[in-house]
Structures are given as structure tokens and as C-alpha cells.
C-alpha positions as CSV (number, residue, x, y, z in Angstrom):
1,X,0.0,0.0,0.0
2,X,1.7,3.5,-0.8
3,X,0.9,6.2,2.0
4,X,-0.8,9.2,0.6
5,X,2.4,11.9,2.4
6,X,5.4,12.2,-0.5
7,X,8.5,10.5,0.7
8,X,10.4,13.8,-0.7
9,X,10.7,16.9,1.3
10,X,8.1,19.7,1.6
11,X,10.6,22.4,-0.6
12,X,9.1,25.0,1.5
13,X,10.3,23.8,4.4
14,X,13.7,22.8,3.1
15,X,13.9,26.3,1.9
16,X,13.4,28.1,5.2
17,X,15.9,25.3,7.0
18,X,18.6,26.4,4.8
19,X,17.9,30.1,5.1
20,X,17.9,29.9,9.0
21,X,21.1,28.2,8.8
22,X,22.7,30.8,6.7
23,X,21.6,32.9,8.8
24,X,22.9,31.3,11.7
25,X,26.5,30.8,10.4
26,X,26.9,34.6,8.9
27,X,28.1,36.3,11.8
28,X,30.5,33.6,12.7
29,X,31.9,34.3,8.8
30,X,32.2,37.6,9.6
31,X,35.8,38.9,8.4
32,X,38.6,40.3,10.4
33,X,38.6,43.7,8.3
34,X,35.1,44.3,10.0
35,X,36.5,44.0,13.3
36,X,36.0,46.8,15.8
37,X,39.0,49.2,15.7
38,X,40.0,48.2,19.4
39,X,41.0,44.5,17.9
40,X,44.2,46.0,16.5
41,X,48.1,44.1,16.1
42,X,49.3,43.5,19.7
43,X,51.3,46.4,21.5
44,X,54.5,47.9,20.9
45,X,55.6,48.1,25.1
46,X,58.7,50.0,27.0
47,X,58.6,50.0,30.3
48,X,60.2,53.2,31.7
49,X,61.5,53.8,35.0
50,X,59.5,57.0,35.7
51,X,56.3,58.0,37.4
52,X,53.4,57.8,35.4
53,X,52.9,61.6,35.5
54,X,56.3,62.4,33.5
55,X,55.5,59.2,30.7
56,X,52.2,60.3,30.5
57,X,53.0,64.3,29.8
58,X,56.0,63.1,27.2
59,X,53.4,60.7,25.5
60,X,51.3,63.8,24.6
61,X,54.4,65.8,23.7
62,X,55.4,62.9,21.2
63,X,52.4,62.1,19.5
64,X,52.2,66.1,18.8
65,X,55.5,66.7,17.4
66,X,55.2,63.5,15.1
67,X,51.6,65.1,13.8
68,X,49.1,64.0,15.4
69,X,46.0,65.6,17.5
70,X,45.3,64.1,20.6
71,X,41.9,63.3,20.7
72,X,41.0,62.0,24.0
73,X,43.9,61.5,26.6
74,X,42.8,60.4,30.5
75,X,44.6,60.1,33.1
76,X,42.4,58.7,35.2
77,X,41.6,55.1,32.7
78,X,45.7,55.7,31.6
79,X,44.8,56.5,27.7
80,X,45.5,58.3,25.0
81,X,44.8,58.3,21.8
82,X,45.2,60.3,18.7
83,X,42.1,61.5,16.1
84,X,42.5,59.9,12.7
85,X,45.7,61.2,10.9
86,X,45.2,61.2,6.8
87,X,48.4,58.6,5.0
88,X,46.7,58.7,1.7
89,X,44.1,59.6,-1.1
90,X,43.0,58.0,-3.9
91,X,45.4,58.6,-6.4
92,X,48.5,57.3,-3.7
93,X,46.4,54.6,-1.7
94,X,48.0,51.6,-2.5
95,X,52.0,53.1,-2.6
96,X,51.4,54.8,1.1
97,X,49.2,52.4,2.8
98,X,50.9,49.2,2.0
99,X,54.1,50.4,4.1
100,X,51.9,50.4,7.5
101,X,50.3,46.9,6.9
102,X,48.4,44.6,4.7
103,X,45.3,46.3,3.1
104,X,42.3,43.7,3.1
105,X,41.7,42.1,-0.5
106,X,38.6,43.8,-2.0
107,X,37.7,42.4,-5.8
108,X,38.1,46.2,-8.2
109,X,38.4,48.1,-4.8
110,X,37.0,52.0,-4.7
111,X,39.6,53.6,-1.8
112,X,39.5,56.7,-1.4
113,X,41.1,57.8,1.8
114,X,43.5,56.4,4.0
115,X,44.1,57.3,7.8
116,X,45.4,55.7,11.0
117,X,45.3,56.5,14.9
118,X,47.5,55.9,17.2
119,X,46.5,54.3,20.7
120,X,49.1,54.8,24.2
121,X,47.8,52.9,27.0
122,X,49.8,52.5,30.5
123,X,50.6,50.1,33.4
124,X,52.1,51.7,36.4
125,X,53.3,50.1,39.1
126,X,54.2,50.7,42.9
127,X,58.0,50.8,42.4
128,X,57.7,53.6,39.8
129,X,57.7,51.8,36.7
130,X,55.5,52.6,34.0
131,X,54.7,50.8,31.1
132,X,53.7,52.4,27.5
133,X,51.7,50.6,25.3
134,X,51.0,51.7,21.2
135,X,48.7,50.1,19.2
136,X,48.3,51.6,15.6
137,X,44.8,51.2,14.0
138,X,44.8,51.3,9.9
139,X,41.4,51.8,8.3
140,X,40.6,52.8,4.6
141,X,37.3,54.2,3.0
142,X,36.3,52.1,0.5
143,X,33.5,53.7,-1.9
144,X,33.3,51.9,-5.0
145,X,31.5,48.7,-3.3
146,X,31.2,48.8,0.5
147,X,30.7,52.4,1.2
148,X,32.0,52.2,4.5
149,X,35.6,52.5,6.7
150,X,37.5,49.2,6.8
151,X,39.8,48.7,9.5
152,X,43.1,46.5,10.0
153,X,46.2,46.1,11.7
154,X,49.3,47.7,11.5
155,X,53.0,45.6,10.6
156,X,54.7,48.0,13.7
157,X,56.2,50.2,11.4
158,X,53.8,53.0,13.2
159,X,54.0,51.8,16.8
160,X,57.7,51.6,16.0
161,X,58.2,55.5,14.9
162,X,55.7,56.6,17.6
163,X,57.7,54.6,20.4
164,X,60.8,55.9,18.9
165,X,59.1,59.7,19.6
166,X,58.0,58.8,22.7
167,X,61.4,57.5,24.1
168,X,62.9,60.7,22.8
169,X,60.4,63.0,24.0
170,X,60.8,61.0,28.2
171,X,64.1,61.2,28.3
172,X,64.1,65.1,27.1
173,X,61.3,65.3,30.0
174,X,63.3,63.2,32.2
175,X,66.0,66.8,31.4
176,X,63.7,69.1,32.1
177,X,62.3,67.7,35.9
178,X,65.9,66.9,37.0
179,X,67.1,70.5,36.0
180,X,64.2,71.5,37.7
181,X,62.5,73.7,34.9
């Protein structure tokens, strides 16, 4: 006797199965160039025998000489970190950005501007030590397809030069509080 149900698969309901596991796996797929720009490369860190005060006022002093604007510095959660700082345009994209870090594949990609920020954060401990932290943050606009600011790590080449101002800028600070001035 044959049963009067279809031993095949209501297509409806296959349909929606596969949607909802689509949906399901697409934010796991989601790709590291849409990460947040707090999931930058790890750390460039010098640890500095100094109070946190004197680091902390040379940090600012650094990141101003090498061109940046601080855009939010506080004390209080040991931070600082610069606005965006323009590396590129259109026409130069490609030839300035790819010295700071790989730029995320993008099929016929539309860039328009390139930038990065520059991120200090400190540890300080009881015995007058005091560790800096920088953390470079890449990100491109990307107009052509995505419309929207893609983000990625650096390769230390920015960490490196902004460490390299910072160590210049403590020990000229370092000068200035022993000479008492």
C-alpha cells in the first residue's frame, strides 16, 4: 500500500531550513577587516623607570611633534589616543598604505582615503615603573563597493616610529624635571 504523504521533502520547508542556517553561520563568517577598531596588532611596550605623570605628559608631547592631535587622553583610565591622521588619497592609496600593513583584499576596490590612529595605553606600578603601550589602528574608506571605513592592523612600522618619539620626547622630560625647569 503507498501512503498518501510524499517521501520527498516539503521544498518550503527545506527552503526556510537552509535560510535559518545561513543565517545562523553569517556572523561567525564575519571577516577580520570588519572587526571593531579596538581589535588592533598587539602592542608595541617600553617600560620606563619613571612616574606615570612624567611618561604620560612626554606621550602627549610625542604624538604632537610626530603630527598628530590628541583626541582624548585620560589620566584617570591611563589613555590616549590620537584623532585619525590622513596617510593617503586616492590617487596614492595603495603606494602609502601598504608600508603600514596589509590592506584587506577587496575584488576592483574603490579607496578613497587612507588614515590611521594611534593608541598609548599604561601600566604603572608601585615601584615607579611605568609601562607604554602603542597600538596603531589602519582603516581605509572604500567607496566603490562597501561604502564604508574598513579597519586593520598595522605591521609595527607606526608603533615603531611613535615609540621611537616617545622615548625621545621622556628622556628630554626626564632633562627638564631633573634641571628642575
Amino acid at each position: 500500500m503507498s501512503t498518501p504523504h510524499c517521501s520527498r521533502p516539503d521544498s518550503r520547508l527545506l527552503r526556510w531550513t537552509l535560510l535559518a542556517a545561513v543565517a545562523l553561520l553569517l556572523p561567525s563568517l564575519a571577516s577580520a577587516q570588519d572587526a571593531p577598531p579596538d581589535t588592533a596588532a598587539k602592542p608595541l611596550s617600553q617600560t620606563f623607570a619613571l612616574e606615570y605623570d612624567l611618561v604620560y605628559r612626554a606621550v602627549k608631547t610625542a604624538l604632537e611633534r610626530s603630527g598628530y592631535t590628541v583626541g582624548y587622553a585620560s589620566k584617570k583610565n591611563q589613555r590616549v589616543e590620537t584623532e585619525f591622521r590622513q596617510l593617503a588619497e586616492e590617487e596614492n592609496f595603495f603606494d602609502n598604505m601598504e608600508k603600514y600593513g596589509e590592506i584587506p583584499y577587496m575584488r576592483s576596490p574603490g579607496w578613497t582615503v587612507g588614515r590611521c590612529q594611534i593608541v598609548v595605553t599604561f601600566a604603572s606600578s608601585d615601584a615607579g615603573h611605568t609601562t607604554a603601550n602603542v597600538t596603531a589602528q589602519l582603516s581605509g574608506y572604500e567607496a566603490r563597493f562597501e561604502n564604508r571605513w574598513i579597519y586593520w592592523s598595522s605591521n609595527g612600522v607606526l608603533e615603531k616610529q611613535a615609540m621611537d618619539s616617545i622615548v625621545v620626547a621622556v628622556n628630554e622630560e626626564t632633562k627638564r624635571s631633573r634641571s628642575g625647569q
